[in-house]
HTML snippet that shows the backbone in 3Dmol.js (N, CA, C, O; Angstrom):
<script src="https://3Dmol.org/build/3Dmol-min.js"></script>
<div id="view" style="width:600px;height:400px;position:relative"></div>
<script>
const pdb = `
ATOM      1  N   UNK A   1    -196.070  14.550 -98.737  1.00  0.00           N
ATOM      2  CA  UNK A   1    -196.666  13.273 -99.052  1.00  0.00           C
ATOM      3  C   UNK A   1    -197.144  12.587 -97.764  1.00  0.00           C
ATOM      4  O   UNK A   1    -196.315  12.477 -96.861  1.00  0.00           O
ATOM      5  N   UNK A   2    -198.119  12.215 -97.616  1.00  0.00           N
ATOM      6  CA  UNK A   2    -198.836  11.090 -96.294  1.00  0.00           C
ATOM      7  C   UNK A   2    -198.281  10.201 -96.599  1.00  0.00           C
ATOM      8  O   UNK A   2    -197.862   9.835 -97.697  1.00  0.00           O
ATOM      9  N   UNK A   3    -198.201   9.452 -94.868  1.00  0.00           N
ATOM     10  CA  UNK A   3    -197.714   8.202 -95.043  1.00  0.00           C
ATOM     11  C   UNK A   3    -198.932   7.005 -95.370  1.00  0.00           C
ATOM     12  O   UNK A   3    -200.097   7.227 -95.698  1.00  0.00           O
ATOM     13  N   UNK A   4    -198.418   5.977 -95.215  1.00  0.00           N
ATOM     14  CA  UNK A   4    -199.420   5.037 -95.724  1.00  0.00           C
ATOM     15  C   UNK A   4    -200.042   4.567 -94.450  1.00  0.00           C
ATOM     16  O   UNK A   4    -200.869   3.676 -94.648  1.00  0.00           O
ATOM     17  N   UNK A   5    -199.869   4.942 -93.070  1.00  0.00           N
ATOM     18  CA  UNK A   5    -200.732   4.266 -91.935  1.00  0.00           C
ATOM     19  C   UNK A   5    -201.426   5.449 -91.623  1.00  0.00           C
ATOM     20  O   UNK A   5    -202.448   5.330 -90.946  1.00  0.00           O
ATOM     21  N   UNK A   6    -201.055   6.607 -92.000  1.00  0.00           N
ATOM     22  CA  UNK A   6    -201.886   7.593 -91.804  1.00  0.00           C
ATOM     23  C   UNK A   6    -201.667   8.230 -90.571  1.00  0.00           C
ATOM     24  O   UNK A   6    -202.201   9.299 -90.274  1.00  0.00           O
ATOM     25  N   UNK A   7    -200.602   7.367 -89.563  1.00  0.00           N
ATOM     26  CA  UNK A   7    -200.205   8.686 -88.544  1.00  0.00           C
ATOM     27  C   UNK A   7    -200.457   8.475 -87.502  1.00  0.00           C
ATOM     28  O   UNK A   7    -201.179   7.482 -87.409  1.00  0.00           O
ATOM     29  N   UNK A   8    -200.136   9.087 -86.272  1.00  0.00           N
ATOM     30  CA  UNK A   8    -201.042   9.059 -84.994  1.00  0.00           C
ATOM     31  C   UNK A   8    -201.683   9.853 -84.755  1.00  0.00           C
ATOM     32  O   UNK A   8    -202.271   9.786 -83.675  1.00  0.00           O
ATOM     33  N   UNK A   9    -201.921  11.093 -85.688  1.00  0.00           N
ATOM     34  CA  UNK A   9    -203.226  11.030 -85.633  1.00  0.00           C
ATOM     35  C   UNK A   9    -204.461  10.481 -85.921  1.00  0.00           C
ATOM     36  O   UNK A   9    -205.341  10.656 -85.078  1.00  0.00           O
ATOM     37  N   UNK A  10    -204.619  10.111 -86.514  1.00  0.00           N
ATOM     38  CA  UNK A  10    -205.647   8.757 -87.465  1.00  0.00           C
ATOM     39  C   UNK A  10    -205.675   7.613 -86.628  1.00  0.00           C
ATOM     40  O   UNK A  10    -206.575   6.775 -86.690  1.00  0.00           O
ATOM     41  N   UNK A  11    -204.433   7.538 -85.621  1.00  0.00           N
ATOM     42  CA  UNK A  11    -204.666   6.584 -84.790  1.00  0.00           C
ATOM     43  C   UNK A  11    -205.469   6.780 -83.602  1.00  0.00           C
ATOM     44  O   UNK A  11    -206.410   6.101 -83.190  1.00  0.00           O
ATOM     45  N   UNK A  12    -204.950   7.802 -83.129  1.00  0.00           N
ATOM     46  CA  UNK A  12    -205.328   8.397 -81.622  1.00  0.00           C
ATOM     47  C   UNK A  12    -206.920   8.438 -82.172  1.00  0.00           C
ATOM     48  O   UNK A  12    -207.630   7.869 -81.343  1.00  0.00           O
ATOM     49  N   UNK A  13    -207.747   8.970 -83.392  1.00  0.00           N
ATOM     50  CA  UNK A  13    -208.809   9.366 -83.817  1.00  0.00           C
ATOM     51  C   UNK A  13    -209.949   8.284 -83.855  1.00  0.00           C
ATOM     52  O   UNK A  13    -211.176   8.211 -83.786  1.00  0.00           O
ATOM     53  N   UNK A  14    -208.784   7.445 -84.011  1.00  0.00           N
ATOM     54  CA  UNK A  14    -209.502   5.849 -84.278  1.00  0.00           C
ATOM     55  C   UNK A  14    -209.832   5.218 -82.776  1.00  0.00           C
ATOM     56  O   UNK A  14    -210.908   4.673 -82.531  1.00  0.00           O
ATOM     57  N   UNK A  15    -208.856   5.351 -81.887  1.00  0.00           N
ATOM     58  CA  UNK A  15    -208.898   4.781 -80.386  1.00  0.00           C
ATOM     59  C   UNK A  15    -209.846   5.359 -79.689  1.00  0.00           C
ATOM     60  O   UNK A  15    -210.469   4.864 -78.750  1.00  0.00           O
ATOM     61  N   UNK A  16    -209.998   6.788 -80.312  1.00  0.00           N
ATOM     62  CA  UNK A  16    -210.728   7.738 -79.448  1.00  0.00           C
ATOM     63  C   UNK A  16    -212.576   7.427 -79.758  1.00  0.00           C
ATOM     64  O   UNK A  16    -213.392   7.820 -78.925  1.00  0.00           O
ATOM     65  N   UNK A  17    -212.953   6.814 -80.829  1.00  0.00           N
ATOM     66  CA  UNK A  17    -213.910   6.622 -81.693  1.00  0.00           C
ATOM     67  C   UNK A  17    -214.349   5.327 -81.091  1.00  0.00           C
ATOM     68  O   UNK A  17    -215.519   5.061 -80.815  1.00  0.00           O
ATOM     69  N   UNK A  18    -213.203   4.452 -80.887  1.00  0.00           N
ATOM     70  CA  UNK A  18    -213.371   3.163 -80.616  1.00  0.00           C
ATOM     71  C   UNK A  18    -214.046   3.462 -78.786  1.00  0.00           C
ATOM     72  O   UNK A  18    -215.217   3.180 -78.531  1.00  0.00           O
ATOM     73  N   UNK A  19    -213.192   3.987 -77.806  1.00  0.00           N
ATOM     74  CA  UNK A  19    -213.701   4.061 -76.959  1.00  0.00           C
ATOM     75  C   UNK A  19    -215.503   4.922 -76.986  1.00  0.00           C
ATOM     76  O   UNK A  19    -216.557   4.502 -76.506  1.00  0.00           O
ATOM     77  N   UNK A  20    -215.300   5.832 -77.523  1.00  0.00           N
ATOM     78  CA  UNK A  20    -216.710   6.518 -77.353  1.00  0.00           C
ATOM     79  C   UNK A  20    -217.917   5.197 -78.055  1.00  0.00           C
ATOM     80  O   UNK A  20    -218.904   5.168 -77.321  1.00  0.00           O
ATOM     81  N   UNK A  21    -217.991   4.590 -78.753  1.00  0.00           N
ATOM     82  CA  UNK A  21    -218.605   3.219 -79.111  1.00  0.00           C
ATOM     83  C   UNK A  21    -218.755   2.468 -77.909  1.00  0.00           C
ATOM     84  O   UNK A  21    -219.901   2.204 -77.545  1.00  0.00           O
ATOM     85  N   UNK A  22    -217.809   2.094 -77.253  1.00  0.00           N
ATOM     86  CA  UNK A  22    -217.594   1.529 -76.438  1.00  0.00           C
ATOM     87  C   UNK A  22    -218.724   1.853 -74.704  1.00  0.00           C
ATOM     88  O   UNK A  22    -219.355   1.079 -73.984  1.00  0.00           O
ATOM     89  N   UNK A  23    -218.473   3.448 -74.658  1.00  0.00           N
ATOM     90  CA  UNK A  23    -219.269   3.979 -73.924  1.00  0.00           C
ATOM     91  C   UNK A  23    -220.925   4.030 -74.217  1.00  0.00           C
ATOM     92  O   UNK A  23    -221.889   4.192 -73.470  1.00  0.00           O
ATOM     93  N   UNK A  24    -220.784   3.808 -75.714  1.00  0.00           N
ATOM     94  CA  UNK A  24    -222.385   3.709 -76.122  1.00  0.00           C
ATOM     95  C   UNK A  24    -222.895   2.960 -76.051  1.00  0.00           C
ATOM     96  O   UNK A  24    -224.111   3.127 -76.135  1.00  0.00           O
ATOM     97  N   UNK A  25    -222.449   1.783 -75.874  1.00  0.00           N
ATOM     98  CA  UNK A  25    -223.143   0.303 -75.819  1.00  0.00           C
ATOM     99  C   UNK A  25    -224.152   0.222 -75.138  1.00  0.00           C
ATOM    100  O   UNK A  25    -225.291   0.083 -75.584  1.00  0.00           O
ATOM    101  N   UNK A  26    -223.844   0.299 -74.008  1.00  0.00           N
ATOM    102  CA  UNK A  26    -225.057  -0.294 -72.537  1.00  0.00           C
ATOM    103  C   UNK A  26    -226.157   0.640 -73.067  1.00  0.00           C
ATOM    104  O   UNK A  26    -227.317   0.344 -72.780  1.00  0.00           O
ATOM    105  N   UNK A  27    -225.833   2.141 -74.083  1.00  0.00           N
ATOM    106  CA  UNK A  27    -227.067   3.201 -73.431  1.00  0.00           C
ATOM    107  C   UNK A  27    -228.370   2.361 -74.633  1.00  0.00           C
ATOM    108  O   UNK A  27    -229.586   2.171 -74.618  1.00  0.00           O
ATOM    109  N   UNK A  28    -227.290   2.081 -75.501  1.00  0.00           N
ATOM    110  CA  UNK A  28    -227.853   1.481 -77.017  1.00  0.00           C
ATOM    111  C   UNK A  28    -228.592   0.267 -77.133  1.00  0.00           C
ATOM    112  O   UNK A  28    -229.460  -0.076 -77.936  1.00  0.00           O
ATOM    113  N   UNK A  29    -227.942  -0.446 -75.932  1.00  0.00           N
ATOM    114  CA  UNK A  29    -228.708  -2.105 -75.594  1.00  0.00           C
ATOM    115  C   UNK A  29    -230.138  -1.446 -74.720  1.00  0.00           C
ATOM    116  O   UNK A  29    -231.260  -1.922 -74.546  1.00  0.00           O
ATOM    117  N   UNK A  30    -229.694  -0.531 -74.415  1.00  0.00           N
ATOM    118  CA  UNK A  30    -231.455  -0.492 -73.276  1.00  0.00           C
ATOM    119  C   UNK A  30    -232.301   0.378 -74.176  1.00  0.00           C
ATOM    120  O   UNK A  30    -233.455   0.651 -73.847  1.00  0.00           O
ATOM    121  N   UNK A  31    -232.022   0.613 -74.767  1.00  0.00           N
ATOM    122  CA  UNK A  31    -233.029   1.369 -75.847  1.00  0.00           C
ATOM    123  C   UNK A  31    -233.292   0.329 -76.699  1.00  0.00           C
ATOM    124  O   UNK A  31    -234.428   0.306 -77.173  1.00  0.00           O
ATOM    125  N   UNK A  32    -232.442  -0.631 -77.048  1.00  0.00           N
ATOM    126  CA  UNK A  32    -233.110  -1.854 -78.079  1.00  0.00           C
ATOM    127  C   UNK A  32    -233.901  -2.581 -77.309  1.00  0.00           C
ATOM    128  O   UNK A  32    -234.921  -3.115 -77.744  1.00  0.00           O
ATOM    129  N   UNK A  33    -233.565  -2.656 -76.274  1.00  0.00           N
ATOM    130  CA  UNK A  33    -234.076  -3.809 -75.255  1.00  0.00           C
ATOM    131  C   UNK A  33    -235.550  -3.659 -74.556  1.00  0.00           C
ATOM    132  O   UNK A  33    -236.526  -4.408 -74.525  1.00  0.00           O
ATOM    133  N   UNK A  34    -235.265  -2.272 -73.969  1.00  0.00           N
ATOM    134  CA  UNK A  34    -236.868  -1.660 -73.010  1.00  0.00           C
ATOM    135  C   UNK A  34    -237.228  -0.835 -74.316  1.00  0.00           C
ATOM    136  O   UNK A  34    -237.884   0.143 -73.959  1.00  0.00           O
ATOM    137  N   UNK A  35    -237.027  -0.853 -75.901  1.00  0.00           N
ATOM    138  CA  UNK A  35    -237.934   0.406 -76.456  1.00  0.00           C
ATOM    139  C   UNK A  35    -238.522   0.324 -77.465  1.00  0.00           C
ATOM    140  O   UNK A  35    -239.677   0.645 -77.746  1.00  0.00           O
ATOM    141  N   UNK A  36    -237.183  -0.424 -78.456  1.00  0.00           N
ATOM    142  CA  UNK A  36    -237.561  -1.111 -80.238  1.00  0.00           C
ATOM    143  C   UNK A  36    -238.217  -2.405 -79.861  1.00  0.00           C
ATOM    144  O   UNK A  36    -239.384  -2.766 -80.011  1.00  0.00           O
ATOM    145  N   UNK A  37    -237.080  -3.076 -79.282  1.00  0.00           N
ATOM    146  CA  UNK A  37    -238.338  -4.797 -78.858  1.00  0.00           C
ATOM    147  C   UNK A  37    -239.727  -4.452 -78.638  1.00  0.00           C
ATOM    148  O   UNK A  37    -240.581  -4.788 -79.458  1.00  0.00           O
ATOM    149  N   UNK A  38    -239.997  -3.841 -77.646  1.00  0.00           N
ATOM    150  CA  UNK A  38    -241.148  -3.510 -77.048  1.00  0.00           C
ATOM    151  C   UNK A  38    -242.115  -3.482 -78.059  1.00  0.00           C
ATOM    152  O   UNK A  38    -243.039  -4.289 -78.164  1.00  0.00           O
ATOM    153  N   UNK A  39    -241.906  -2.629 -78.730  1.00  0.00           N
ATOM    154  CA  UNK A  39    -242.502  -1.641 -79.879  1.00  0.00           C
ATOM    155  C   UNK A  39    -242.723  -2.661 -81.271  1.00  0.00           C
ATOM    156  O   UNK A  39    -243.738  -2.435 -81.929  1.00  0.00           O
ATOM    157  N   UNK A  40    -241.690  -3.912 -81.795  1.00  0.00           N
ATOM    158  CA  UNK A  40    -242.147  -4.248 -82.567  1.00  0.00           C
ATOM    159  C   UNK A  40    -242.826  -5.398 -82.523  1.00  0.00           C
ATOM    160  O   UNK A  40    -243.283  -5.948 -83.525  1.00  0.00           O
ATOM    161  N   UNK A  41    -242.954  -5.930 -81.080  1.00  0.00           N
ATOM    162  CA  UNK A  41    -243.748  -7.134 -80.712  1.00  0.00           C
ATOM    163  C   UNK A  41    -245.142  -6.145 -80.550  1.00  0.00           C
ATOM    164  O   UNK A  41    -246.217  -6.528 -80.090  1.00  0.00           O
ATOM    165  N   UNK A  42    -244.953  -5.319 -80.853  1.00  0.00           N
ATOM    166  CA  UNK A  42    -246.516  -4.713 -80.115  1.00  0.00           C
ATOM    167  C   UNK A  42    -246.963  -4.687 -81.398  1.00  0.00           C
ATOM    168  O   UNK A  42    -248.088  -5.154 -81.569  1.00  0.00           O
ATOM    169  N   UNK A  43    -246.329  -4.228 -82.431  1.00  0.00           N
ATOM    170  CA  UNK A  43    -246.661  -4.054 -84.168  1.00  0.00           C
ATOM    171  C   UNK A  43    -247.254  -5.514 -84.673  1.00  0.00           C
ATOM    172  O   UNK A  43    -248.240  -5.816 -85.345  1.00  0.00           O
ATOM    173  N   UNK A  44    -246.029  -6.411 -83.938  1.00  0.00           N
ATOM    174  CA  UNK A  44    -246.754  -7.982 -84.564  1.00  0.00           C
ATOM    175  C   UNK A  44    -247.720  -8.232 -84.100  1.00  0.00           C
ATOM    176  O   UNK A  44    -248.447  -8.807 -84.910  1.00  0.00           O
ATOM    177  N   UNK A  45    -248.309  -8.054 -82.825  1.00  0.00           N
ATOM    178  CA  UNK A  45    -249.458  -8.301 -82.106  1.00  0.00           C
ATOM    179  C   UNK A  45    -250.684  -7.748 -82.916  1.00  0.00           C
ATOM    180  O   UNK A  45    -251.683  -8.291 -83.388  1.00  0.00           O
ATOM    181  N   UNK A  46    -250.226  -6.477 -82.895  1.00  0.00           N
ATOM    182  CA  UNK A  46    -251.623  -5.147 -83.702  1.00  0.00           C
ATOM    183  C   UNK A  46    -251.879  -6.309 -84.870  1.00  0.00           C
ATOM    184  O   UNK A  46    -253.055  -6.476 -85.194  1.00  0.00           O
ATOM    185  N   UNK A  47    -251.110  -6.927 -85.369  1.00  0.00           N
ATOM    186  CA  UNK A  47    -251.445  -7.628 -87.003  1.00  0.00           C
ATOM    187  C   UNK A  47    -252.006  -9.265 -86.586  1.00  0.00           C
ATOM    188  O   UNK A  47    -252.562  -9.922 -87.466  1.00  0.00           O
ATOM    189  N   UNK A  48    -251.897  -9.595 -85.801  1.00  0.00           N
ATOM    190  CA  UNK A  48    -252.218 -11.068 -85.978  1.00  0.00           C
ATOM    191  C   UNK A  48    -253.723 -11.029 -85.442  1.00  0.00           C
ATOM    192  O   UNK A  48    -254.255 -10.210 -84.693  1.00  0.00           O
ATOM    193  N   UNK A  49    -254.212 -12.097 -86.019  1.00  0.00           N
ATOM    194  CA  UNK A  49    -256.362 -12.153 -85.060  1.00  0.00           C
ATOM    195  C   UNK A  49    -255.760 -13.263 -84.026  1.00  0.00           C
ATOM    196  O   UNK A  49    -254.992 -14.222 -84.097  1.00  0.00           O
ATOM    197  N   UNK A  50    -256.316 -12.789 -83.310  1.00  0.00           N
ATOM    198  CA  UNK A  50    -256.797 -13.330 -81.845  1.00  0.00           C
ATOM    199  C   UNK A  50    -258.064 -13.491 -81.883  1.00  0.00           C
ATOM    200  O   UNK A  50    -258.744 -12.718 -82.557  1.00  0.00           O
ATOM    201  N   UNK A  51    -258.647 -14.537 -81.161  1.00  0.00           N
ATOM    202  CA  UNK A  51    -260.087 -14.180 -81.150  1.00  0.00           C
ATOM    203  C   UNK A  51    -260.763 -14.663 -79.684  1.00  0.00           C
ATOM    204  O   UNK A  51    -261.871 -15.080 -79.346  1.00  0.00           O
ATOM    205  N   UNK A  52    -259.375 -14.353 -78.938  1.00  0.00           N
ATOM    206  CA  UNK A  52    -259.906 -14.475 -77.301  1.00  0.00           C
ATOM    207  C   UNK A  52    -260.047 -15.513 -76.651  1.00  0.00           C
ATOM    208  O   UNK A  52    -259.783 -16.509 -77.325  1.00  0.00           O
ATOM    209  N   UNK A  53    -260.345 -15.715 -75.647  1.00  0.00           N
ATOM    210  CA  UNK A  53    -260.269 -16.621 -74.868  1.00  0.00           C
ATOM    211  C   UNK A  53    -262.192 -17.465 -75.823  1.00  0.00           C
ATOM    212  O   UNK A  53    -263.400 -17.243 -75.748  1.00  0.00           O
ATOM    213  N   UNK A  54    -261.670 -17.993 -76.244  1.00  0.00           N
ATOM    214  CA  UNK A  54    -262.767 -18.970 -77.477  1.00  0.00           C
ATOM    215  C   UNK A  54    -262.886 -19.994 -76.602  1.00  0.00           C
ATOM    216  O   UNK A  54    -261.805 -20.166 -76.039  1.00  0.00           O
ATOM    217  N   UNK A  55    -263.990 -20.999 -76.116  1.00  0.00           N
ATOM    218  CA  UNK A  55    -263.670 -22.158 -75.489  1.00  0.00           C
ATOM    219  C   UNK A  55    -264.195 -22.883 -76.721  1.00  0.00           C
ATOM    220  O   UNK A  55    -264.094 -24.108 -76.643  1.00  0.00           O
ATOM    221  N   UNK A  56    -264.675 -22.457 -77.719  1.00  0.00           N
ATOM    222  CA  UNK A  56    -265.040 -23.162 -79.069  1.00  0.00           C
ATOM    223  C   UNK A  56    -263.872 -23.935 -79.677  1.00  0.00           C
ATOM    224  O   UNK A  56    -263.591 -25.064 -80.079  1.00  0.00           O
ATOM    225  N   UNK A  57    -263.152 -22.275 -79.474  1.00  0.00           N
ATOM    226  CA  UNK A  57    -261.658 -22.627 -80.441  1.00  0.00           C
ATOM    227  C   UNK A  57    -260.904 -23.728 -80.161  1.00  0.00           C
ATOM    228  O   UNK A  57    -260.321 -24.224 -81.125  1.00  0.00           O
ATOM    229  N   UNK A  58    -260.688 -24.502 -78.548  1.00  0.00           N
ATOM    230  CA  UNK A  58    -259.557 -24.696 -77.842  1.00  0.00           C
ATOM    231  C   UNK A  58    -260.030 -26.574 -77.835  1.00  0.00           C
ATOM    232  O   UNK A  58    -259.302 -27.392 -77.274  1.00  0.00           O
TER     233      UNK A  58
END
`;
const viewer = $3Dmol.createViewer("view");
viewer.addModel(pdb, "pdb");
viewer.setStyle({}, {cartoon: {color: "spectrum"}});
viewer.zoomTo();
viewer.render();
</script>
């Protein structure tokens, strides 16, 4: 029968999980940061009209 905390292994598995997360962070923030940002301000841009430096417009 298992116990109900599930052990040290389940623990050690969990700490071990927790640290490797842990190690992923920084790589995960610079890929959101220098790659997806980048990328979906560039998507909003592609969609909106501009119509330039207008001195009509301004």
């Amino acid at each position: 029968m298992a116990s109900a905390g599930g052990g040290p292994v389940r623990a050690a598995r969990r700490r071990q999980a927790a640290l490797a997360y842990l190690f992923l962070t920084p790589a995960l923030l610079f890929f959101a940061v220098f790659l997806v940002l980048p990328l979906l301000f560039a998507v909003l841009l592609a969609q909106s009209r501009w119509a330039g430096f207008d001195v009509g417009a301004v």
